[in-house]
Every structure is written in C-alpha cells, then in structure tokens.
N, CA, C and O atoms as a GROMACS GRO file, in nm:
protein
  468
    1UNK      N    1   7.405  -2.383   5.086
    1UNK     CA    2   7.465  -2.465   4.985
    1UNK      C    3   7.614  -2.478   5.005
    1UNK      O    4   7.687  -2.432   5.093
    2UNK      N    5   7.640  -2.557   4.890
    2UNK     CA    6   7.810  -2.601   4.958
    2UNK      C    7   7.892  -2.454   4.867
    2UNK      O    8   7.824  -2.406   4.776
    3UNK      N    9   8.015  -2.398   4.890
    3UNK     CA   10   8.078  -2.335   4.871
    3UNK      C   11   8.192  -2.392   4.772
    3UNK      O   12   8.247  -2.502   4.781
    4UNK      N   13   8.223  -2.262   4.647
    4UNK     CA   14   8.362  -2.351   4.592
    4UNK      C   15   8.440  -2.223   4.590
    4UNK      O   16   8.408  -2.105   4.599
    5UNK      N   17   8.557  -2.288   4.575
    5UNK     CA   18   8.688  -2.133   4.516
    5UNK      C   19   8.649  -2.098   4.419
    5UNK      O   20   8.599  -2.161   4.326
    6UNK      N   21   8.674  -1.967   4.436
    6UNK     CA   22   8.654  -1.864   4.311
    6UNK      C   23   8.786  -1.850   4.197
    6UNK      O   24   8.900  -1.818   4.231
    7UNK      N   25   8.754  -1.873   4.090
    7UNK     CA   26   8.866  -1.870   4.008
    7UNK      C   27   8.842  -1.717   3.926
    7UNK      O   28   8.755  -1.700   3.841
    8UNK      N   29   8.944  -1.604   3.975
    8UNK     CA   30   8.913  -1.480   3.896
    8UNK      C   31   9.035  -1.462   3.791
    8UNK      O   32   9.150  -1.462   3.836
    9UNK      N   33   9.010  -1.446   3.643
    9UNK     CA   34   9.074  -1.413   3.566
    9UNK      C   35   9.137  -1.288   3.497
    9UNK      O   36   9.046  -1.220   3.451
   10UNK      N   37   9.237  -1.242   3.478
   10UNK     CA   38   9.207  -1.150   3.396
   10UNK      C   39   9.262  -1.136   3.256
   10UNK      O   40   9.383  -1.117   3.241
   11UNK      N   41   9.196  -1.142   3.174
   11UNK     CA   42   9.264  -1.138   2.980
   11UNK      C   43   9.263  -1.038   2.936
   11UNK      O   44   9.172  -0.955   2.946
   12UNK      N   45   9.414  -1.022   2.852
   12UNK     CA   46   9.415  -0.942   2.767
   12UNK      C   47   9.510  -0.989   2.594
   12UNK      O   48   9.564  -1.099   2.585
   13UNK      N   49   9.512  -0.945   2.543
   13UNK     CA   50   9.613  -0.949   2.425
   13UNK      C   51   9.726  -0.997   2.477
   13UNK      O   52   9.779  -0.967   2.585
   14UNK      N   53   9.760  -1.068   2.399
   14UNK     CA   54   9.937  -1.106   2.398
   14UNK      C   55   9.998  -0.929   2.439
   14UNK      O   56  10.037  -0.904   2.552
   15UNK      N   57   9.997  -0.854   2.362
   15UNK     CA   58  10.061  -0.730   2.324
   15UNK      C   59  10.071  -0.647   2.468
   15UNK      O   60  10.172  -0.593   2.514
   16UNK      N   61   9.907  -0.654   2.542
   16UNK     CA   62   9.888  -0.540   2.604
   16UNK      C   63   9.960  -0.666   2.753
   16UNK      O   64  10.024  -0.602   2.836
   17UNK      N   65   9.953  -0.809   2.781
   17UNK     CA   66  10.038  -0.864   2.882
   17UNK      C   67  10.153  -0.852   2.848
   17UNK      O   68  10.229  -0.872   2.942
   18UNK      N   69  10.212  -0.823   2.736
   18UNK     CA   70  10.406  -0.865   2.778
   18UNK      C   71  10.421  -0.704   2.816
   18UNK      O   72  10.523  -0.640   2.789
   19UNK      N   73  10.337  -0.664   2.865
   19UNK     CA   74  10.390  -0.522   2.920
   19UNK      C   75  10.333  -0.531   3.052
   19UNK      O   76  10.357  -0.438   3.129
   20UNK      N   77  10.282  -0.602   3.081
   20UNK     CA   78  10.255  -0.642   3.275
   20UNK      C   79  10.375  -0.720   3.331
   20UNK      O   80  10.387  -0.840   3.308
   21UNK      N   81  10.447  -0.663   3.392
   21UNK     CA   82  10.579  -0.714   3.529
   21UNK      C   83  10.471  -0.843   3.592
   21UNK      O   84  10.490  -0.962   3.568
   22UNK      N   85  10.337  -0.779   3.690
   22UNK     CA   86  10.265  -0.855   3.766
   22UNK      C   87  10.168  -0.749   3.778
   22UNK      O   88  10.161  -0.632   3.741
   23UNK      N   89  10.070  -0.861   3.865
   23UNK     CA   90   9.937  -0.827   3.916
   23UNK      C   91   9.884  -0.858   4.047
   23UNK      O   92   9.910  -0.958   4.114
   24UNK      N   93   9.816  -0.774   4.072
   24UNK     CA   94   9.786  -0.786   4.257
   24UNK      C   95   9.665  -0.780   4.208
   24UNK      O   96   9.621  -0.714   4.113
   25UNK      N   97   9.591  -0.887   4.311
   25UNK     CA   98   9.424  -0.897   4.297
   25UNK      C   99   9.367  -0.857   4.444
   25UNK      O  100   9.380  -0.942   4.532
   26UNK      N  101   9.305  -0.736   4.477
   26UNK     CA  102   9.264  -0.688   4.592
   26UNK      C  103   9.116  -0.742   4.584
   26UNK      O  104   9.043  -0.748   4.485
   27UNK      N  105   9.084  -0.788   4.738
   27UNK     CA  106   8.940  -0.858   4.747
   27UNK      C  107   8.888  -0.888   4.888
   27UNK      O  108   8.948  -0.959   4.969
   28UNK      N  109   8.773  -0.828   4.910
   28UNK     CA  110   8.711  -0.845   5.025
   28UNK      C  111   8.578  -0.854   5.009
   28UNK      O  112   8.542  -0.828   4.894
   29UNK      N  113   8.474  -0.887   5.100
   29UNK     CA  114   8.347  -0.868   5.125
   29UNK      C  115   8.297  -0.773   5.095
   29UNK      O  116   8.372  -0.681   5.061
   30UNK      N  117   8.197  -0.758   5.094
   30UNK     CA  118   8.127  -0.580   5.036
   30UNK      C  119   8.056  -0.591   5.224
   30UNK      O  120   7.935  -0.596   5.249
   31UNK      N  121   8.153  -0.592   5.318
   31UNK     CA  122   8.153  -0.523   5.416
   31UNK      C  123   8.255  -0.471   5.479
   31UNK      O  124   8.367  -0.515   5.503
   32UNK      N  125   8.174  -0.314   5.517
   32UNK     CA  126   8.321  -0.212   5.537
   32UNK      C  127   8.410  -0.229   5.669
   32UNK      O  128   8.503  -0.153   5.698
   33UNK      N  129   8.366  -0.345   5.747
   33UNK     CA  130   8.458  -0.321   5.864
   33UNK      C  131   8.557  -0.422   5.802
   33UNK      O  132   8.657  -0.425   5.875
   34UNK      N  133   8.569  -0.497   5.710
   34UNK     CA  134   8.693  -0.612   5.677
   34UNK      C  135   8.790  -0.542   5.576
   34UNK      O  136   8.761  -0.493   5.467
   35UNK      N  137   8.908  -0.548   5.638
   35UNK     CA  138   9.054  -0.483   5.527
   35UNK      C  139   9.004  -0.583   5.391
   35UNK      O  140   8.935  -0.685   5.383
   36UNK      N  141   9.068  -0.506   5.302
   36UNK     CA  142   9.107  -0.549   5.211
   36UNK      C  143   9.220  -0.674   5.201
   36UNK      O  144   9.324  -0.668   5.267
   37UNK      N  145   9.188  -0.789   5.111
   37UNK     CA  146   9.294  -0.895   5.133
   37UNK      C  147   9.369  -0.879   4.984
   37UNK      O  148   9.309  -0.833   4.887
   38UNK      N  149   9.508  -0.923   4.978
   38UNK     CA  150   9.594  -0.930   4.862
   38UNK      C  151   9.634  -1.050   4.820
   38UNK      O  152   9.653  -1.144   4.897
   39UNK      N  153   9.653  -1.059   4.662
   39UNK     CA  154   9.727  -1.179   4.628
   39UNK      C  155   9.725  -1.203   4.448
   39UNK      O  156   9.640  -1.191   4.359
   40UNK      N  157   9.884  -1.247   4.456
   40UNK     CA  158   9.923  -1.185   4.353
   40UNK      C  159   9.876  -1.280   4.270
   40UNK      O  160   9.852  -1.382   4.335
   41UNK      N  161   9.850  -1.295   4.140
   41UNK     CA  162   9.784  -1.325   4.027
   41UNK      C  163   9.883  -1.405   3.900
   41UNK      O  164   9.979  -1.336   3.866
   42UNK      N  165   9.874  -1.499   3.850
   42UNK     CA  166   9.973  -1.590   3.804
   42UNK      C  167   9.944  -1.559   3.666
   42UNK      O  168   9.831  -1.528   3.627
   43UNK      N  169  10.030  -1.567   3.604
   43UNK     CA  170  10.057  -1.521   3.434
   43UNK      C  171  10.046  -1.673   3.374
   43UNK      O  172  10.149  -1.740   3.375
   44UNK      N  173   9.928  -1.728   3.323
   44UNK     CA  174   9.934  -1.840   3.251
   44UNK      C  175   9.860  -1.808   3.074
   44UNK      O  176   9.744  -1.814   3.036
   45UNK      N  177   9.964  -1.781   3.013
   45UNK     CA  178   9.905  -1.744   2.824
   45UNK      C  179   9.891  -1.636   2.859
   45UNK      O  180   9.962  -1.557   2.921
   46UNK      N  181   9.771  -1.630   2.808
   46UNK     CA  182   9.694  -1.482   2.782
   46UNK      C  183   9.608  -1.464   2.890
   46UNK      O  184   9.488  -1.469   2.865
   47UNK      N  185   9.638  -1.446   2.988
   47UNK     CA  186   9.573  -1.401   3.084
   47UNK      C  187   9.630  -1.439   3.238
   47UNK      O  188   9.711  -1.530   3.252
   48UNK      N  189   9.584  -1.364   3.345
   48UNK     CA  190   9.665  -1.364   3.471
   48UNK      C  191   9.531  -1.448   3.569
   48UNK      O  192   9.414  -1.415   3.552
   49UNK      N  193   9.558  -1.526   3.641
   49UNK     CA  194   9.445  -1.608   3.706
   49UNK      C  195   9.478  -1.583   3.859
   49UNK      O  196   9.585  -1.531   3.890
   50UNK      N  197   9.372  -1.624   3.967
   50UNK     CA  198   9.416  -1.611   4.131
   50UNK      C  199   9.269  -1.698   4.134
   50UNK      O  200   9.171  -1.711   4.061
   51UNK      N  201   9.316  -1.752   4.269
   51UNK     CA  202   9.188  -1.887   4.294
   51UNK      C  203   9.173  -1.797   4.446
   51UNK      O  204   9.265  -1.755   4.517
   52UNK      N  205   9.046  -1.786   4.464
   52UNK     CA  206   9.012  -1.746   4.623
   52UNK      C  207   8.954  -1.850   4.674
   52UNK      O  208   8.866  -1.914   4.617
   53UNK      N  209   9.003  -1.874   4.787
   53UNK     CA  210   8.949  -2.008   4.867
   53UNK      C  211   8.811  -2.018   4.872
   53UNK      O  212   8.725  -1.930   4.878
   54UNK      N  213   8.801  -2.149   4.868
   54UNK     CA  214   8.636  -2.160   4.927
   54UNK      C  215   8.587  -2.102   5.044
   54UNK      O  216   8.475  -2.051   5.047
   55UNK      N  217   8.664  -2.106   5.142
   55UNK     CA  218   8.622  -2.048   5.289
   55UNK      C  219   8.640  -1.893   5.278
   55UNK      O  220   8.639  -1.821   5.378
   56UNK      N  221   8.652  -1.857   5.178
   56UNK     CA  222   8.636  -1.676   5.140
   56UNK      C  223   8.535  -1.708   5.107
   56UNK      O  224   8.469  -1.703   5.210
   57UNK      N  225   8.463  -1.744   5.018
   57UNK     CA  226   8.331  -1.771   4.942
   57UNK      C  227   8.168  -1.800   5.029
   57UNK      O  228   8.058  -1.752   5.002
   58UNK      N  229   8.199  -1.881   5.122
   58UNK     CA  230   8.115  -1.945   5.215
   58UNK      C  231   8.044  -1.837   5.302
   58UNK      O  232   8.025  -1.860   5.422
   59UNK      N  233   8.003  -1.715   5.243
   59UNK     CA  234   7.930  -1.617   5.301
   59UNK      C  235   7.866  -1.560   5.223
   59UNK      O  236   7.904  -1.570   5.106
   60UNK      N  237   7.756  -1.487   5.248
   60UNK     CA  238   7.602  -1.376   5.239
   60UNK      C  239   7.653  -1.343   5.158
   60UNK      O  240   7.608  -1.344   5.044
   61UNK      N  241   7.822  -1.281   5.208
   61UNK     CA  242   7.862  -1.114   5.155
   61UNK      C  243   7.927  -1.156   5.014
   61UNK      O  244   8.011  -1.242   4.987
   62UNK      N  245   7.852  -1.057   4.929
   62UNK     CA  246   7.896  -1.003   4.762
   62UNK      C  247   8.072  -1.046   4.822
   62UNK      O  248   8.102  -1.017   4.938
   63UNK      N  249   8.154  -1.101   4.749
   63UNK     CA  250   8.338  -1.016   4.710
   63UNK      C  251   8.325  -0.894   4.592
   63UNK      O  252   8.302  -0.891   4.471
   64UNK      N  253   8.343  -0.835   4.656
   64UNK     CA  254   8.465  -0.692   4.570
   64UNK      C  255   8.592  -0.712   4.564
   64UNK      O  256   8.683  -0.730   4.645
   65UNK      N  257   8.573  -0.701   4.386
   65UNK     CA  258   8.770  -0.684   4.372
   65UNK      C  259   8.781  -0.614   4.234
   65UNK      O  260   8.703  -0.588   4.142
   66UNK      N  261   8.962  -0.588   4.270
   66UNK     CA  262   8.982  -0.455   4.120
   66UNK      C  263   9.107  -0.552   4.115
   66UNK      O  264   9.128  -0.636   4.203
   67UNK      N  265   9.192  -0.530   3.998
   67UNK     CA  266   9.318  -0.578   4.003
   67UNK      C  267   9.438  -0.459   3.971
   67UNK      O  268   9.409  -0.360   3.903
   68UNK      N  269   9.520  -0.471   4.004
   68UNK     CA  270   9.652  -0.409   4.037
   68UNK      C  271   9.774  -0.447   3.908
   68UNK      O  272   9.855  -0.540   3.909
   69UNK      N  273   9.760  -0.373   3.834
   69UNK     CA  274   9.858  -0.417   3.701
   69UNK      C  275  10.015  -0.312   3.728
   69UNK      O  276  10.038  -0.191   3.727
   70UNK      N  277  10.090  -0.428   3.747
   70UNK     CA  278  10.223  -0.337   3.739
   70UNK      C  279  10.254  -0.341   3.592
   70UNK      O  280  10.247  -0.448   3.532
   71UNK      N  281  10.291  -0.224   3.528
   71UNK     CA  282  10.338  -0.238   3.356
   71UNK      C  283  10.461  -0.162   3.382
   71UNK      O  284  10.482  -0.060   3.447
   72UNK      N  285  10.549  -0.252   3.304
   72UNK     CA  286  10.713  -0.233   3.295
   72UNK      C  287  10.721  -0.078   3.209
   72UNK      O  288  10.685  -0.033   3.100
   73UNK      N  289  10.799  -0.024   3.347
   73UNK     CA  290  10.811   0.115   3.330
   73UNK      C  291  10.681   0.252   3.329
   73UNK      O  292  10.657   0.366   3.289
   74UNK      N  293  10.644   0.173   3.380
   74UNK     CA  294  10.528   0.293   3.417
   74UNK      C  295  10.434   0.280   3.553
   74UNK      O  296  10.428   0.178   3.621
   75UNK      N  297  10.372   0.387   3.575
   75UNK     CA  298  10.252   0.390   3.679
   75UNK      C  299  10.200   0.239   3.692
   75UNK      O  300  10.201   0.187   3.581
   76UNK      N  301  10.160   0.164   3.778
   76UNK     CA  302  10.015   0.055   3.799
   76UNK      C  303   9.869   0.111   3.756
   76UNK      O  304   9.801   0.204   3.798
   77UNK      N  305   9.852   0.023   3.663
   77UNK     CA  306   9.727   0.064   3.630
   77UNK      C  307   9.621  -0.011   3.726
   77UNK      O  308   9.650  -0.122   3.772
   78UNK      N  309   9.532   0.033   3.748
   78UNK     CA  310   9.378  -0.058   3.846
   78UNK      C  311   9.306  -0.098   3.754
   78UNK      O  312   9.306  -0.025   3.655
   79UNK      N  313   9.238  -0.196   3.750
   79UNK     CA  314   9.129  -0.247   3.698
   79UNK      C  315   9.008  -0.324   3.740
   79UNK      O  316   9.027  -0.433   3.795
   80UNK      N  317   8.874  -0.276   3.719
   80UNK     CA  318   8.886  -0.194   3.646
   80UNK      C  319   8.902  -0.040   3.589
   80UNK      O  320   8.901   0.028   3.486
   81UNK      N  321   8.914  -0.035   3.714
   81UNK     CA  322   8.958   0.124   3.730
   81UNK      C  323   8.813   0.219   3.677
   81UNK      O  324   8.715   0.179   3.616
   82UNK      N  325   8.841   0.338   3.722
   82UNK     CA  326   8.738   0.442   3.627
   82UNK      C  327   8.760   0.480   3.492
   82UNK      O  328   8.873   0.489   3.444
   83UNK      N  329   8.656   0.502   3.428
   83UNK     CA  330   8.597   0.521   3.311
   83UNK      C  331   8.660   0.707   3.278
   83UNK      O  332   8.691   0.781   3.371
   84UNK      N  333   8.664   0.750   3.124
   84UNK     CA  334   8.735   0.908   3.201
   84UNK      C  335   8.612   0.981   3.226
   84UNK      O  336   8.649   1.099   3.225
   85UNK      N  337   8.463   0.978   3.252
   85UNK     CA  338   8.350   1.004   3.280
   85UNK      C  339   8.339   1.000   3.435
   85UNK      O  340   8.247   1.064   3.487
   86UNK      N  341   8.432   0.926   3.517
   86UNK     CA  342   8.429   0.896   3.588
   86UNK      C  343   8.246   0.846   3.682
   86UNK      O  344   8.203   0.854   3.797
   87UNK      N  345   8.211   0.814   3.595
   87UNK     CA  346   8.103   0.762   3.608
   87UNK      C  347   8.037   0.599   3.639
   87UNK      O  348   7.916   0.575   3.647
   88UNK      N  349   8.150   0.496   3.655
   88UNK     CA  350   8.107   0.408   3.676
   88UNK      C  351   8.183   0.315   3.838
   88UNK      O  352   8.273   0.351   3.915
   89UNK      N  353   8.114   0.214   3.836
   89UNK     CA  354   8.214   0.194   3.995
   89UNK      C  355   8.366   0.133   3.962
   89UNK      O  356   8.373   0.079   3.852
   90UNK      N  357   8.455   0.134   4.019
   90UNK     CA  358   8.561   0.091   3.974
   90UNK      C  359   8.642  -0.032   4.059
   90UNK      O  360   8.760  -0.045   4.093
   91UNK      N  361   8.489  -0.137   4.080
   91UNK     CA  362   8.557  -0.262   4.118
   91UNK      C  363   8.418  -0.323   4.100
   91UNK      O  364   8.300  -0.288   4.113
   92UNK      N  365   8.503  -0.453   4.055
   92UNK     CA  366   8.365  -0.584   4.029
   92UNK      C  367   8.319  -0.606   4.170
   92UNK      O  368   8.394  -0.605   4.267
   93UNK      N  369   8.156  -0.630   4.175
   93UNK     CA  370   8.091  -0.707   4.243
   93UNK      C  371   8.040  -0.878   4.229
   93UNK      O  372   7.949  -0.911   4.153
   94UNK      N  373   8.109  -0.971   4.308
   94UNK     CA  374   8.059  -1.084   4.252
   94UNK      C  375   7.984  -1.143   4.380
   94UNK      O  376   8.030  -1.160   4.493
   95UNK      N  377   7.855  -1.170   4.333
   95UNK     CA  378   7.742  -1.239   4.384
   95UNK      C  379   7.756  -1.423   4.409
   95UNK      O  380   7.776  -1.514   4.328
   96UNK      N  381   7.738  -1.423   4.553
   96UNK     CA  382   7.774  -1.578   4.553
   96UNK      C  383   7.634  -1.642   4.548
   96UNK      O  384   7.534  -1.570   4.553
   97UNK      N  385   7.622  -1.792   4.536
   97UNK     CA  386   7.544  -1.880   4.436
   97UNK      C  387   7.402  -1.830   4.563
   97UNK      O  388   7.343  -1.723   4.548
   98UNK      N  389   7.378  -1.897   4.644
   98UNK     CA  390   7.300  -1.817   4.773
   98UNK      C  391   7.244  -1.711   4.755
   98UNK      O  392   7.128  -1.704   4.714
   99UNK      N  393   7.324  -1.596   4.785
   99UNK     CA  394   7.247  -1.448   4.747
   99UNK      C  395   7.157  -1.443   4.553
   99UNK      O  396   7.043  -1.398   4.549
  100UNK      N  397   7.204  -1.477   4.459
  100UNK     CA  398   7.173  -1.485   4.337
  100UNK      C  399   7.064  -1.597   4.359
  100UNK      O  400   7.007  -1.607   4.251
  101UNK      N  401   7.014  -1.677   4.440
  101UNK     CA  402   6.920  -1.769   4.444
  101UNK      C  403   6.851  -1.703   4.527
  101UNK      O  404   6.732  -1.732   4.521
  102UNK      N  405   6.874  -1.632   4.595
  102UNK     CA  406   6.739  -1.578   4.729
  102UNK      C  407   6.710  -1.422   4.581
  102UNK      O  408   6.601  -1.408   4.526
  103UNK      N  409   6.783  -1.369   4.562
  103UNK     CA  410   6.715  -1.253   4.511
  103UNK      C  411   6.668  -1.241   4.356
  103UNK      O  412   6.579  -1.165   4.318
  104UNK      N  413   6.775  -1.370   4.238
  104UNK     CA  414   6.743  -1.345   4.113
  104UNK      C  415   6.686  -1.505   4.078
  104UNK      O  416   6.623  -1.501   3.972
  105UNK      N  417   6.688  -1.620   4.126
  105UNK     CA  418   6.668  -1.732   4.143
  105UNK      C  419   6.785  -1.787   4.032
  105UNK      O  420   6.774  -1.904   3.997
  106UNK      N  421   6.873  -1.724   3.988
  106UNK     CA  422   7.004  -1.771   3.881
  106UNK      C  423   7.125  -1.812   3.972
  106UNK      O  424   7.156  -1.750   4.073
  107UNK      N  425   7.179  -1.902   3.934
  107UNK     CA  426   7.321  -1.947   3.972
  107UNK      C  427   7.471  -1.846   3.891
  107UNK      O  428   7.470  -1.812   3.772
  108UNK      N  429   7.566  -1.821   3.973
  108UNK     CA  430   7.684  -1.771   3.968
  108UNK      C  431   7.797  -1.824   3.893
  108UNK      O  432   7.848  -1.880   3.990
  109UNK      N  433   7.871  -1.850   3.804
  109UNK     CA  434   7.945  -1.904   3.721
  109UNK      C  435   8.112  -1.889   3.834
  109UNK      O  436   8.137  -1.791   3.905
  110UNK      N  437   8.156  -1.950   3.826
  110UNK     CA  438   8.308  -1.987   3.915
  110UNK      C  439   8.445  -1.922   3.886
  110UNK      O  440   8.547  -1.900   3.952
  111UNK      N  441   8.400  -1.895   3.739
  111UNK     CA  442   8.498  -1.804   3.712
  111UNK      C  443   8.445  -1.658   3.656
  111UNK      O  444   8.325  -1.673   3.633
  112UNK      N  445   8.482  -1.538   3.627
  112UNK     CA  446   8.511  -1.412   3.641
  112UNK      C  447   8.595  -1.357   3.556
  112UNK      O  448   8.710  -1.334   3.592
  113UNK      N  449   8.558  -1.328   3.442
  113UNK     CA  450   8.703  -1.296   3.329
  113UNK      C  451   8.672  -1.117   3.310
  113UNK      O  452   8.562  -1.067   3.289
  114UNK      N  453   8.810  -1.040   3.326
  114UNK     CA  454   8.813  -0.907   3.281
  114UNK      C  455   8.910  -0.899   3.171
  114UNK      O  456   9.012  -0.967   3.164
  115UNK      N  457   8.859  -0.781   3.056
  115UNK     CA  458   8.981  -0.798   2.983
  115UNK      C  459   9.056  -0.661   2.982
  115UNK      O  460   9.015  -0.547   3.005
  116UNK      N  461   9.217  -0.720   2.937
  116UNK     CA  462   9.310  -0.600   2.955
  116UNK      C  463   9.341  -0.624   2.830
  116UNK      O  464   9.365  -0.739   2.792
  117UNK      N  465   9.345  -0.502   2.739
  117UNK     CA  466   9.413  -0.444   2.616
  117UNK      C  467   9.317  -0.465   2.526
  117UNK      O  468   9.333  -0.430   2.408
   0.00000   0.00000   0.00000
C-alpha cells in the first residue's frame, strides 16, 4: 500500500508545557541493527508535534519512539518513560497500515498523541 508521514504528537496542559525549553523525538524501526534517528519537536498550543517522513514509514518494521522533554531547570524527562513499578515498556510501538492488515485486519490512524502533565 501507499505510505504517508507520520504525524507524532505530544499533549499536555498549558501548565505542565510552559515548563518544557524543548523536545527531542527519538525513532527508529523495531530493528536492532538501525541507530536511533533524532528530531526536535515543534511547540504549537498545547502540545509539541514532529512529522516523520513517508519514506521512514514505507516499511514491515513497527517505529519505536519515546520523547525527550527538556524542562527549564531541571533533569530531561523521557516519555514515556517508566512507570515507578518499573514494569512497563518505556517507548511507543507504532504499527504501520500493512503489518495491522496482515495480522489484525484494522487500519493505523496517522497521528499518535501522548500526554504530558
């Protein structure tokens, strides 16, 4: 099928963004021989957005990604980071339209919203 850019979001409160400087959106294939790719994430309202090309998309392979929150005056937080159970995985898996049609017969939505605060 044809391939589109991925539009990944991330929302939070007014309150909990005017305390984000910026955001780095880390993202690769859910295969381990490919680095990790970067790119920073645009502050529009309430929420920080990054478009991944279509020609990232146009493959088998799941994307994995976490995002990278710089907050003014403190540590970077990850997201979504671990749980304090440390019990869950601590990066989204997103299924492209292809794989979700060969294994669940459902289509994939284009955008991707996480929320912060």
């Amino acid at each position: 099928g044809s391939s589109r850019p991925l539009d990944v979001k991330l929302v939070g409160s007014r309150q909990a963004l005017d305390q984000v400087a910026a955001v780095t959106l880390h993202f690769r294939h859910v295969d381990q021989s490919k680095s990790w790719n970067e790119t920073e994430m645009r502050r529009e309202g309430d929420r920080f957005t990054a478009l991944l090309p279509k020609e990232f998309t146009a493959t088998s392979f799941p994307v994995m990604c976490f995002a990278e929150a710089h907050l003014t005056g403190q540590a970077p937080v990850l997201l979504p980071g671990f749980e304090p159970d440390l019990a869950n995985q601590p990066y989204l898996v997103i299924h492209s339209t292809a794989w979700k049609a060969h294994h669940t017969g459902a289509e994939r939505s284009t955008a991707h919203q996480r929320s912060l605060g």
